[in-house]
C-alpha positions as CSV (number, residue, x, y, z in Angstrom):
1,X,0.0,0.0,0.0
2,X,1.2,3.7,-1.2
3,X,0.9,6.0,1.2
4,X,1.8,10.1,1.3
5,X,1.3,11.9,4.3
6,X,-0.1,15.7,4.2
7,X,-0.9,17.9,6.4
8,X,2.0,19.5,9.5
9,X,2.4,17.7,12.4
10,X,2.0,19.5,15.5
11,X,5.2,18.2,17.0
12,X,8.5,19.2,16.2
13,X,7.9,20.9,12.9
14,X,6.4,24.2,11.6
15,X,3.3,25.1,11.2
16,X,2.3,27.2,7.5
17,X,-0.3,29.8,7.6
18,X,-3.9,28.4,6.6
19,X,-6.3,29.3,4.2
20,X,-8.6,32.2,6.3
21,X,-5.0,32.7,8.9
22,X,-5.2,30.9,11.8
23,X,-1.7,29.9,12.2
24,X,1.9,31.3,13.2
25,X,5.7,29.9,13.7
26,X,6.7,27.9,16.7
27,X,9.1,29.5,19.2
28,X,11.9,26.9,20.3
29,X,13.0,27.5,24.1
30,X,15.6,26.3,25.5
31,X,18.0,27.2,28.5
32,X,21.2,25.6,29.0
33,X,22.5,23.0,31.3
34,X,26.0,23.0,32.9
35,X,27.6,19.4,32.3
36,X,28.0,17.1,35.0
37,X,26.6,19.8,37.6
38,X,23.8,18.0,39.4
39,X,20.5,19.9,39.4
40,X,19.3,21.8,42.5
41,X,16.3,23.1,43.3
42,X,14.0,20.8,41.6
43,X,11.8,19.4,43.8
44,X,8.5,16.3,43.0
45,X,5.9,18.0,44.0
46,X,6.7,21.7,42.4
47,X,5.1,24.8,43.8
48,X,2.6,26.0,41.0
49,X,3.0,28.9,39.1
50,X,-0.9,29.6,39.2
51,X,-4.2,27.8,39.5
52,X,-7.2,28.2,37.4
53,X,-10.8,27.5,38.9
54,X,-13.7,25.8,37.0
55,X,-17.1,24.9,37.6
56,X,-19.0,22.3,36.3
57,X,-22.9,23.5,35.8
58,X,-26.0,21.6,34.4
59,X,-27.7,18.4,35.3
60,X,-25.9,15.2,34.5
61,X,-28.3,12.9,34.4
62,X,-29.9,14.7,31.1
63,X,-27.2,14.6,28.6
64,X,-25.6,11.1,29.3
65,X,-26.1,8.6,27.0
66,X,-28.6,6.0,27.9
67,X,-27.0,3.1,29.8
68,X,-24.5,5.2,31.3
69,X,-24.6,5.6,35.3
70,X,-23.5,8.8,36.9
71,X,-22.1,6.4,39.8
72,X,-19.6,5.3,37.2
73,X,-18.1,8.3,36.3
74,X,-14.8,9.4,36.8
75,X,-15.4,13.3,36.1
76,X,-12.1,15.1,36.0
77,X,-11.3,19.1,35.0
78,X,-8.2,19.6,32.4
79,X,-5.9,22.4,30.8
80,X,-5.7,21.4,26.7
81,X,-3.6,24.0,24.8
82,X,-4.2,24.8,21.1
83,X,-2.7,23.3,18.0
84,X,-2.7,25.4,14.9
85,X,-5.3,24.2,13.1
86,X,-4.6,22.1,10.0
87,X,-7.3,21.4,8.0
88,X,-7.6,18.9,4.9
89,X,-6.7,21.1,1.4
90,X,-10.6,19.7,0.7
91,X,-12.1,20.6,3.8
92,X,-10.3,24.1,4.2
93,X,-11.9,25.0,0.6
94,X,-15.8,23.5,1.0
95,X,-16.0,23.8,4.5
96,X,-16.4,27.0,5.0
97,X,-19.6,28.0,7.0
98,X,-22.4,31.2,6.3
99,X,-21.6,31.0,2.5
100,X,-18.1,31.9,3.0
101,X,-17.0,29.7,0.5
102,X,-17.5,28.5,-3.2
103,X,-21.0,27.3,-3.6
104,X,-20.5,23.6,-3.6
105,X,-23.1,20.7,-5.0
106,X,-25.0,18.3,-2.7
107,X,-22.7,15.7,-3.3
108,X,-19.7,17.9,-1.9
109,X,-21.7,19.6,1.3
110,X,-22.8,15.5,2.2
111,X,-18.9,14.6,2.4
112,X,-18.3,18.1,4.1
113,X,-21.3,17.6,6.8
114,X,-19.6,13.8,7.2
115,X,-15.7,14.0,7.0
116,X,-15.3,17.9,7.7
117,X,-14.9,19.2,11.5
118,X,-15.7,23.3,12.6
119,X,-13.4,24.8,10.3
120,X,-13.4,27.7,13.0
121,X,-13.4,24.5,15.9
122,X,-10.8,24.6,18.6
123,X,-8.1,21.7,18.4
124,X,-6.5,20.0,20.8
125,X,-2.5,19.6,20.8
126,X,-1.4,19.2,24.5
127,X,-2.8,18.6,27.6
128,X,-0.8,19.6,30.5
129,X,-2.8,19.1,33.7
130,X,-5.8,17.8,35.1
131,X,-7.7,18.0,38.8
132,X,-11.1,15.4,40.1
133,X,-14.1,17.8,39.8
134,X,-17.3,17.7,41.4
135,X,-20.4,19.0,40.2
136,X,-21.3,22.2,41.4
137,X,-18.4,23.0,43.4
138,X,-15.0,25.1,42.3
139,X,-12.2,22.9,41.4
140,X,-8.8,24.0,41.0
141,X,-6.6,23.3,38.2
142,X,-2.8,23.6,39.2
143,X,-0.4,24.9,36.6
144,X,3.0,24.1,37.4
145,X,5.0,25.5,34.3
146,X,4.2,27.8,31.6
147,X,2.9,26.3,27.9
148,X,5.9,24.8,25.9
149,X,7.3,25.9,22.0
150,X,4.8,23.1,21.2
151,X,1.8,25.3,22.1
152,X,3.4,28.8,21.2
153,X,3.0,30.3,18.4
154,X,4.4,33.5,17.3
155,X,3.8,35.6,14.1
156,X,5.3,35.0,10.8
157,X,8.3,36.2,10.2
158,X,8.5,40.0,8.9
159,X,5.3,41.0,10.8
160,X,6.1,44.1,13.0
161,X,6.6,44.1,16.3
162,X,6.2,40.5,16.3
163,X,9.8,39.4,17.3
164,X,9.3,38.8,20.6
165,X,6.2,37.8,21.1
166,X,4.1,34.5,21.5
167,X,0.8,33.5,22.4
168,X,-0.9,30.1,23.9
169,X,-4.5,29.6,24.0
170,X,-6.1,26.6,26.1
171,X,-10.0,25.1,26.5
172,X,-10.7,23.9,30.0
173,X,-12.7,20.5,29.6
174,X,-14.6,18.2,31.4
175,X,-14.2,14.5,31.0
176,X,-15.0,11.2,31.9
177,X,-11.4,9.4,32.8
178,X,-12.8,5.9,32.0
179,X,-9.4,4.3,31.5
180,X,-8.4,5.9,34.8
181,X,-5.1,7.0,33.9
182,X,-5.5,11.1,35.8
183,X,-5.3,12.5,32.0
184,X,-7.5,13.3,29.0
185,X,-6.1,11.0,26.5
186,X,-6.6,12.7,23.0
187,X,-7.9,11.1,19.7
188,X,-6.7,10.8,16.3
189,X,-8.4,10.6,13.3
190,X,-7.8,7.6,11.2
191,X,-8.2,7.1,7.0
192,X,-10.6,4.6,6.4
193,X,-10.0,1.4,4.4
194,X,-11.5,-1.7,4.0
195,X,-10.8,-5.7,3.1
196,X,-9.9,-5.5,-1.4
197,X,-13.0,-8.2,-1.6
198,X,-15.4,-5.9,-0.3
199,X,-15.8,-4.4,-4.4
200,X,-13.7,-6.8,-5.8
201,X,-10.0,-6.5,-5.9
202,X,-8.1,-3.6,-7.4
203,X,-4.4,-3.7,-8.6
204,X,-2.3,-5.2,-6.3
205,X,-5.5,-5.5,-3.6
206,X,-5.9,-3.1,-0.3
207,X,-3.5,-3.8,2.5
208,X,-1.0,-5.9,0.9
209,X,2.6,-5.5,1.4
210,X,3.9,-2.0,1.2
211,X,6.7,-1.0,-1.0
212,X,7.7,2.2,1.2
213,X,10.5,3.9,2.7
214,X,11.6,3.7,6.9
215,X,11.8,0.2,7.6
216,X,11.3,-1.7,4.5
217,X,12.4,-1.0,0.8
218,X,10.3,0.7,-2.2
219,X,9.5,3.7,-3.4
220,X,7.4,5.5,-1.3
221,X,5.5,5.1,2.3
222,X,3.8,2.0,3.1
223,X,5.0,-1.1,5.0
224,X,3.6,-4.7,5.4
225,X,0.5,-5.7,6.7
226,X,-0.6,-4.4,10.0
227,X,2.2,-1.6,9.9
228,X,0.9,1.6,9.0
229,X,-1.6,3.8,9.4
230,X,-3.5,0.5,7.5
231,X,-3.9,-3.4,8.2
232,X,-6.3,-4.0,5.7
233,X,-9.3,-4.2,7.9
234,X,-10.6,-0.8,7.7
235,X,-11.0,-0.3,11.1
236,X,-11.3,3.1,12.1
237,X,-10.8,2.8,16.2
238,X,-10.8,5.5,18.4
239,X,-7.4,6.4,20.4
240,X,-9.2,7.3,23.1
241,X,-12.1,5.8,25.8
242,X,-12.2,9.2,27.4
243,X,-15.8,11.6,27.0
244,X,-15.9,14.8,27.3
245,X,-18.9,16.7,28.3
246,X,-17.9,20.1,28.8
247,X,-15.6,22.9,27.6
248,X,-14.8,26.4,27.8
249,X,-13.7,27.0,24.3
250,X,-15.2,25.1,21.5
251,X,-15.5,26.9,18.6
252,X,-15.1,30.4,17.7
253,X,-18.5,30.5,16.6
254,X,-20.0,30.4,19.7
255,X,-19.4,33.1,23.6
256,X,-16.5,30.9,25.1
257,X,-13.5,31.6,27.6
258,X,-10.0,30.7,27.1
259,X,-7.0,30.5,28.8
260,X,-4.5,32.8,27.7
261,X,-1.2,32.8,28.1
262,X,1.3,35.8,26.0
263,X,4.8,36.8,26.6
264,X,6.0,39.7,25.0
265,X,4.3,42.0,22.2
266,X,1.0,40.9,20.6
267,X,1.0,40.4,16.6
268,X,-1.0,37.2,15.6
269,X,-4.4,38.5,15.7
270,X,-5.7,35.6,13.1
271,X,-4.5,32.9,15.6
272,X,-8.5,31.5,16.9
273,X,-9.1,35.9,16.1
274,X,-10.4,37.7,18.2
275,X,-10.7,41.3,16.0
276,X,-12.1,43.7,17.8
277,X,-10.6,43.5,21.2
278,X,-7.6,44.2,23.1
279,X,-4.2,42.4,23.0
280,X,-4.7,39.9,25.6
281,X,-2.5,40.4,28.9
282,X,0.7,39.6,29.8
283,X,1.2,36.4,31.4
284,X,-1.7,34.0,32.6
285,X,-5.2,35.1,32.3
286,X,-8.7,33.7,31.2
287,X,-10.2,35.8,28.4
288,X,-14.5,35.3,27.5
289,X,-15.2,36.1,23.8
290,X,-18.2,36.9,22.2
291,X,-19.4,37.8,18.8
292,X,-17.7,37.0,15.8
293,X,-13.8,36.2,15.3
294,X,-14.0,39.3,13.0
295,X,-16.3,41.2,15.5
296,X,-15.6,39.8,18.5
297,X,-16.1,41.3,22.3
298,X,-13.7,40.4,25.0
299,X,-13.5,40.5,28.8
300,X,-10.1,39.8,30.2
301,X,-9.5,38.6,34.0
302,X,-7.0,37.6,35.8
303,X,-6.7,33.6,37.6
304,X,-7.2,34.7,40.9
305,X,-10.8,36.8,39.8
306,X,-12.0,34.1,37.6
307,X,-14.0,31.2,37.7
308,X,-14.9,29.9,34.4
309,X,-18.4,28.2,34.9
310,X,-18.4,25.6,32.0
311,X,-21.7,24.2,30.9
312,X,-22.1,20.0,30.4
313,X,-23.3,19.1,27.2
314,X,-23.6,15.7,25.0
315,X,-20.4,13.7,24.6
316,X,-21.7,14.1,20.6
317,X,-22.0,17.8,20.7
318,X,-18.2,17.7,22.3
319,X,-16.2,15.2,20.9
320,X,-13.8,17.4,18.6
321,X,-12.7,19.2,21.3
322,X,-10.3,16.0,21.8
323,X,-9.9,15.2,18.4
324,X,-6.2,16.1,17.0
325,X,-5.2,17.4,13.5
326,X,-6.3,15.3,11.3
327,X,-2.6,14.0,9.0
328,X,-4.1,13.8,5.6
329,X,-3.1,10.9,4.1
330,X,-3.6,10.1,0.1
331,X,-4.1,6.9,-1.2
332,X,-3.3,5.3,-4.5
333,X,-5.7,2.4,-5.9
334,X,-4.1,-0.1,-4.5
335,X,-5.9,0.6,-1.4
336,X,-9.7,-0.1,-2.1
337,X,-12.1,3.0,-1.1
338,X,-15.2,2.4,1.3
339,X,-17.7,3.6,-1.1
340,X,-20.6,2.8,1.0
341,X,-19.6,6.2,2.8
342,X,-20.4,9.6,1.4
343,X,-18.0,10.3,-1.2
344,X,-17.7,12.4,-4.2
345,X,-15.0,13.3,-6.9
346,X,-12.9,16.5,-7.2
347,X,-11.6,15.5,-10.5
348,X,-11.1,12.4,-12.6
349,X,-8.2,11.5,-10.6
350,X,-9.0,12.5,-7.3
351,X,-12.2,10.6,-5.3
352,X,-12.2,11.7,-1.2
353,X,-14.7,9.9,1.0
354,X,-15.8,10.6,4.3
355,X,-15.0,8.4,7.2
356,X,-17.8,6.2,9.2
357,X,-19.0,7.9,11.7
358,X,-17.1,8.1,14.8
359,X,-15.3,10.3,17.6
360,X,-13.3,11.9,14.9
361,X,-14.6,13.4,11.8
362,X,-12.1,13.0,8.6
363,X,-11.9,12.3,4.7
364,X,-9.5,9.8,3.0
365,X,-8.5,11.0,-0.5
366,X,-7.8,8.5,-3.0
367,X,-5.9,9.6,-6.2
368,X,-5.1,7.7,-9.6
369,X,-2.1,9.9,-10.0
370,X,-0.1,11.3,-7.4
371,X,3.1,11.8,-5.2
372,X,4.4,11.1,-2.2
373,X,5.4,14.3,-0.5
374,X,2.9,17.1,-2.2
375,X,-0.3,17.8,-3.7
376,X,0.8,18.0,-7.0
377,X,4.3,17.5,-9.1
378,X,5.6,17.6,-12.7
379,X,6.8,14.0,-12.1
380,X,4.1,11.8,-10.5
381,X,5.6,8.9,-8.0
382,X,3.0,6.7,-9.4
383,X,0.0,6.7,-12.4
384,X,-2.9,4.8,-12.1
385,X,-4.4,6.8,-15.3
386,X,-4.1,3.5,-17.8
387,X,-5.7,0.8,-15.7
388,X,-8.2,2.2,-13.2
389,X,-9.4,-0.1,-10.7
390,X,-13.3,-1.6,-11.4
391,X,-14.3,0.0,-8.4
392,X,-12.9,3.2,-9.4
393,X,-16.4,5.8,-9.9
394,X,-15.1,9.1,-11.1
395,X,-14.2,10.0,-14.4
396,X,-10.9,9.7,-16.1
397,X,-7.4,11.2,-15.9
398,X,-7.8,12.9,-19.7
399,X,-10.3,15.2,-17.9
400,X,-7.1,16.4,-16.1
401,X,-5.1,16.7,-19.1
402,X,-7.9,18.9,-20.9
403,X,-7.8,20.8,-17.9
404,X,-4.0,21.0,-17.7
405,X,-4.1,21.4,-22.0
406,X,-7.0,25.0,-21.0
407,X,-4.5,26.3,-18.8
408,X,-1.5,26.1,-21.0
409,X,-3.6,27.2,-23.7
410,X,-4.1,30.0,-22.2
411,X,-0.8,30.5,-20.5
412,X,0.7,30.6,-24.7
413,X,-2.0,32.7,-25.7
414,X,-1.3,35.5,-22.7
415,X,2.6,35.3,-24.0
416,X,2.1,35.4,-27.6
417,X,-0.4,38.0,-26.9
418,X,2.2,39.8,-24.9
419,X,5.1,39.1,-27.6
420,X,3.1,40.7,-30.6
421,X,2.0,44.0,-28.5
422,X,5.7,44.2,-27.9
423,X,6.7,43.9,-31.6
424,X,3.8,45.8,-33.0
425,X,4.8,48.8,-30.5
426,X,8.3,48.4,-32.2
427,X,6.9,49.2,-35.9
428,X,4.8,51.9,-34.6
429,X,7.6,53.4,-33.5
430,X,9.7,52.7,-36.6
């Protein structure tokens, strides 16, 4: 199985601004150690820096799902930072909400409503701390260091004033800790694939053995059987047993509070936007938002003032809110789409299908022509277009090459256009 990996991770790399701006650089920090000194100071049980108080409010009982006892529940408050958001190149152009975006046809807004999360959706990247909470009472969150370069982000570079200055947001959440392990264990979202004889085999059958770089040889990503992001069972399991049923910060589209956390000067107003208010305040501090991200109203406080009273809701309503960046994955035929999910095709080369239904909302992108490391390249890694498999519904790759043909069509005529202006402006002048 071919596989090409898209999309930034949030660990360890950098992030690239997306299409309506909500992204920035990560800072690296870093402090040096003297060699062979032994560390002093550094105790287990560190004073913290700060605590920030929550409330859970709301009755329980009415947005569980049925079968679930309240007795059971191990109901715990926790401090998740931001990633930069990272949505799919498909999702970021038809996901758009309040008409925002190209008008799309029924077949697109189905695999949007399916495989698409809240374009303007808080996501998850770390989670640093966590309390027990009981409902109705204050709980206290400690925070025993300040957020990390993974949750930083500063401006691009060449932005004024932005030098020296970086910004964390974080979403308090409520959860069920059903595993038990005192954290809120994120999820990931998974491509979607299923057993070659489910429509018949294509080329080479779904799942077989890659032909990848890392730890076998080949030509691009893959691996055997069961090693990957595919085994060749489809399965699309959640990381996670953890619910959540509350959180500050959800989506931008709705009144929310956020942590806040800035250092230095304040120049990445399109990171989760707030336009329309103040730079947020030095240091710690919980922020609530209302309005619009491009209209938006804000009332800063400070830890000690605040408690941020967070309202349970269904585990359905909720579930992004521990849902990762999805890492868009493309997929050549080989691999055998689901096609009893919603899909539709961008082009005659490119199908994408929503995922099932599950904590995690996603597309898998399936291409007859394609490369390993971008969206599109002169030199394709592999090409499909000659011997489509069966199950293959969209059109052909010649509808690309028409395409491709328009666009250097017109490409010649602007330069032959621009060649003769030039020489008939030489004989007038003559």
């Amino acid at each position: 199985m071919k596989t090409i990996v898209g999309g930034p991770s949030q660990r360890g790399t950098r992030p690239e601004w997306s299409k309506f701006g909500l992204i920035a650089t990560l800072a690296v920090l870093s402090a040096p150690l003297a060699c062979g000194e032994p560390l002093e100071g550094l105790a287990d049980d560190p004073t913290p820096l700060a605590f920030v108080r929550v409330r859970a409010t709301g009755a329980l009982a009415s947005i569980l799902p049925p079968g679930v006892d309240p007795e059971t529940l191990h109901l715990r408050a926790a401090i998740v930072w931001a990633a930069v958001p990272s949505p799919s190149p498909f999702c970021n152009e038809h996901g758009m909400p309040f008409g925002l975006g190209p008008p799309s046809e029924a077949s697109v807004t189905t695999v949007v409503d399916a495989g698409c999360r809240d374009i303007f959706g808080f996501v998850p990247a770390l989670v640093t701390a966590t309390a027990p909470l009981t409902l109705g009472e204050i709980t206290e969150i400690a925070i025993d260091h300040l957020p990390t370069a993974e949750v930083l982000v500063a401006a691009p570079e060449g932005i004024a004033g932005a030098a020296d200055g970086r910004i964390a947001y974080a979403s308090l959440v409520i959860f069920d800790d059903r595993n038990g392990d005192g954290t809120l264990n994120l999820h990931h979202a998974h491509p979607h694939l299923i057993d070659p004889d489910a429509h018949g085999p294509g080329p080479g059958g779904g799942g077989g053995p890659g032909s990848g770089p890392g730890d076998d040889p080949g030509e691009g990503p893959g691996g055997g059987p069961g090693d990957g992001p595919n085994d060749g069972t489809g399965a699309d399991e959640s990381d996670s047993s953890d619910v959540v049923y509350g959180a500050s910060f959800s989506t931008l589209l709705a009144p929310h509070t956020r942590l806040s956390f800035r250092e230095g000067s304040f120049a990445m107003p399109y990171f989760y936007p707030m336009i329309g208010c103040d730079a947020p305040p030095q240091g710690l501090s919980t922020i609530s938002v209302s309005g619009l991200p491009t209209a938006a109203t804000c009332a800063p406080l400070s830890l000690a003032d605040a408690v941020v009273d967070i309202p349970l809701q269904t585990s359905e309503t909720l579930s992004e809110v521990a849902c990762e960046n999805a890492q868009g994955r493309n997929f050549d035929t080989e691999t055998v789409a689901d096609l009893d999910q919603p899909w539709v095709c961008e082009s005659g080369s490119e199908l994408v299908i929503a995922n099932p239904p599950g904590a995690c909302r996603n597309v898998t992108v399936f291409l007859l022509r394609g490369c390993w490391d971008k969206a599109s390249c002169e030199k394709p890694d592999w090409d499909d277009c000659d011997k489509p498999p069966p199950w293959w519904p969209c059109g052909a790759c010649e509808d690309l090459d028409k395409e491709a043909g328009k666009a250097t069509g017109k490409e010649n005529g602007k330069e032959n256009g621009k060649e003769n202006g030039k020489e008939n402006s030489r004989e007038n002048g003559k």
